[in-house]
C-alpha positions as CSV (number, residue, x, y, z in Angstrom):
1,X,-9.7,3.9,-14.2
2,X,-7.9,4.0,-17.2
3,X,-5.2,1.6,-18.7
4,X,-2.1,4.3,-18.0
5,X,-3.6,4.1,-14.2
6,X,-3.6,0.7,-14.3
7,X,0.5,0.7,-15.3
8,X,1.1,3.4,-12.9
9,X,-0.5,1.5,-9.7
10,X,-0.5,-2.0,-10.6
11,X,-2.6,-3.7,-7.4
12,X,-5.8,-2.2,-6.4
13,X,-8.3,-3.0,-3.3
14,X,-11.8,-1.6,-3.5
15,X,-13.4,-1.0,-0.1
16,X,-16.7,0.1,1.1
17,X,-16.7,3.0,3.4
18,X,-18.3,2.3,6.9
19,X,-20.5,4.4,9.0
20,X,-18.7,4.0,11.7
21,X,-15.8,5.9,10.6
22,X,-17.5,8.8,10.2
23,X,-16.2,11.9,12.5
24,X,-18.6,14.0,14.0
25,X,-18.1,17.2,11.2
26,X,-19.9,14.3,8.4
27,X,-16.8,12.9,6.6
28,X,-14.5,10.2,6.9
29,X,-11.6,10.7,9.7
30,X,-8.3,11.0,9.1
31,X,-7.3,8.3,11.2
32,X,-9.8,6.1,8.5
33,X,-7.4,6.9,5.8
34,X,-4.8,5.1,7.6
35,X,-6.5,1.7,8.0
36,X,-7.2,1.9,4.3
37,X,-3.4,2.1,3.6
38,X,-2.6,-0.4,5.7
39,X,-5.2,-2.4,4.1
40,X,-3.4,-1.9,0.5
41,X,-0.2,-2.3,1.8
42,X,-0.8,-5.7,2.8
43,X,-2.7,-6.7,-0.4
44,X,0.4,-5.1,-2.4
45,X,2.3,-7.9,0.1
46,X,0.3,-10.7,-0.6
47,X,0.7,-9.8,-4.3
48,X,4.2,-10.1,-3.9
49,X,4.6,-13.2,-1.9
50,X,5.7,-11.4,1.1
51,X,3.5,-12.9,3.6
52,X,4.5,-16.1,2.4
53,X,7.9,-15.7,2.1
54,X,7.4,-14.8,6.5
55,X,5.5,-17.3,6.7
56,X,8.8,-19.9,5.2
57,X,11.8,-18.0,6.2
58,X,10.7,-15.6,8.8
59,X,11.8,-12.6,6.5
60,X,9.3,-9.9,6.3
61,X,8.6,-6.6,6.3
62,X,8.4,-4.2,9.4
63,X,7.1,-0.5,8.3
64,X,9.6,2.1,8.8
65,X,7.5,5.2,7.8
66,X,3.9,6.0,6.6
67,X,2.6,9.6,5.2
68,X,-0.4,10.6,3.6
69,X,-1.7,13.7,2.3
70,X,-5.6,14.4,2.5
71,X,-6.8,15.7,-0.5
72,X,-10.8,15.8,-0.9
73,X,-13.0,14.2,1.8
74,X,-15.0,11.3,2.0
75,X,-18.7,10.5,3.1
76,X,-20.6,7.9,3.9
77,X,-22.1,6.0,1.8
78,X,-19.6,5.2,-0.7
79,X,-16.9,3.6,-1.9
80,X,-13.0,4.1,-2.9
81,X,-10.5,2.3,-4.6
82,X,-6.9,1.8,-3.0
83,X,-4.0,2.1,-5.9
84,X,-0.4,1.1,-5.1
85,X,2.5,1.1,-6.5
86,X,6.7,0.7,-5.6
87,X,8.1,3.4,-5.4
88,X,11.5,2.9,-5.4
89,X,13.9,-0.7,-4.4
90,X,16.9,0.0,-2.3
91,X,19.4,-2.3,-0.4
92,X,17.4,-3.1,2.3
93,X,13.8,-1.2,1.9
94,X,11.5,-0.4,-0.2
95,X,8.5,2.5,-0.6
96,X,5.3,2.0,-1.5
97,X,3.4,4.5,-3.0
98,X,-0.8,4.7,-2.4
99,X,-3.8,6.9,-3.6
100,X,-7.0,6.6,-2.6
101,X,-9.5,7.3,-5.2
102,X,-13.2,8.4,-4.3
103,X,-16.6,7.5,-5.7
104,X,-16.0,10.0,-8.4
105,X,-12.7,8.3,-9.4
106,X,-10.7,11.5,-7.9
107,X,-7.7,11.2,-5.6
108,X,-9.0,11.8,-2.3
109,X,-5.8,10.9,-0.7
110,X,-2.1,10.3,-2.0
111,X,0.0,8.2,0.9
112,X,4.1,6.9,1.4
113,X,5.4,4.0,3.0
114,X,9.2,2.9,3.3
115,X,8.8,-0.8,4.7
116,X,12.3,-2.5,5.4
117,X,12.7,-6.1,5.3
118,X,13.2,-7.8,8.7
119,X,14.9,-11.3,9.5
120,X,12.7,-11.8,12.5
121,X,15.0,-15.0,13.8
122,X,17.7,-12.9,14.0
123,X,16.3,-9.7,15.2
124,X,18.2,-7.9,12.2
125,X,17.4,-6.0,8.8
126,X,18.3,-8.0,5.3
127,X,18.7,-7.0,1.6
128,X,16.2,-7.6,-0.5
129,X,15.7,-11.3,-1.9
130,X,16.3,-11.6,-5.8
131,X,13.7,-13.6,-6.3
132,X,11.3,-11.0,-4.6
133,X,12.8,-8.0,-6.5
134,X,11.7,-9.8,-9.7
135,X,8.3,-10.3,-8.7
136,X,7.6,-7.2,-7.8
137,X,9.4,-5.8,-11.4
138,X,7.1,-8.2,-13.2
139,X,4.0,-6.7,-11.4
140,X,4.9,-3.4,-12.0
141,X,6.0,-3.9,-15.2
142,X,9.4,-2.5,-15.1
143,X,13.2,-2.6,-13.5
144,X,14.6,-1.1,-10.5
């Protein structure tokens, strides 16, 4: 991974690939790829304070949308790297944007997520916290 990578997708979550989630045609299944996102969604959340923030207010997130697009296939054994990023910061949401990089170092998978943040005592959506907006500008290293 270069440095430019590194500025581009700030958090990153290496995982080992299981044989258990293996299809029958010898690759990874699709429905795999979706676990890993979640799985770098959350770290990007922890890396945030988000989790926390739930944990003391109640205020979290509650995922509105999730794409990916499948690029190259994966095999057991081996091993990827989950890369994420914001995407964009809007009043009440935010995206995050994921690519899942194979042994090889190659996007085998590029994924979107728009998460809105949730005030789960009162059952209602809320803008985004100051405090969190800068932390996630100081992670990724520039202003929204």
């Amino acid at each position: 991974m270069t440095d430019a990578d590194k500025m581009m997708f700030p958090v990153c979550l290496p995982l080992r690939l299981d044989w258990s989630e293996m299809d029958m045609f010898g690759h990874i299944n699709n429905v795999s790829y979706f676990k890993y996102i979640q799985a770098s969604r959350v770290n990007y959340w922890e890396q945030i304070g988000l989790t926390q923030l739930h944990g003391e207010m109640k205020l979290g997130p509650i995922l509105a949308s999730t794409s990916c697009n499948f690029l190259k296939p994966l095999f057991f054994p081996g091993n990827i790297i989950l890369q994420a990023s914001i995407s964009f910061i809007k009043t009440t949401s935010f995206g995050i944007r994921h690519q899942i990089l194979n042994d090889k170092s190659e996007v085998a998978a590029t994924a979107d997520d728009v998460i809105v943040l949730y005030d789960f005592v009162k059952n209602e959506k809320v803008a985004m916290p100051a405090d969190l907006r800068l932390k996630i500008e100081l992670l990724e290293g520039r202003s929204f």
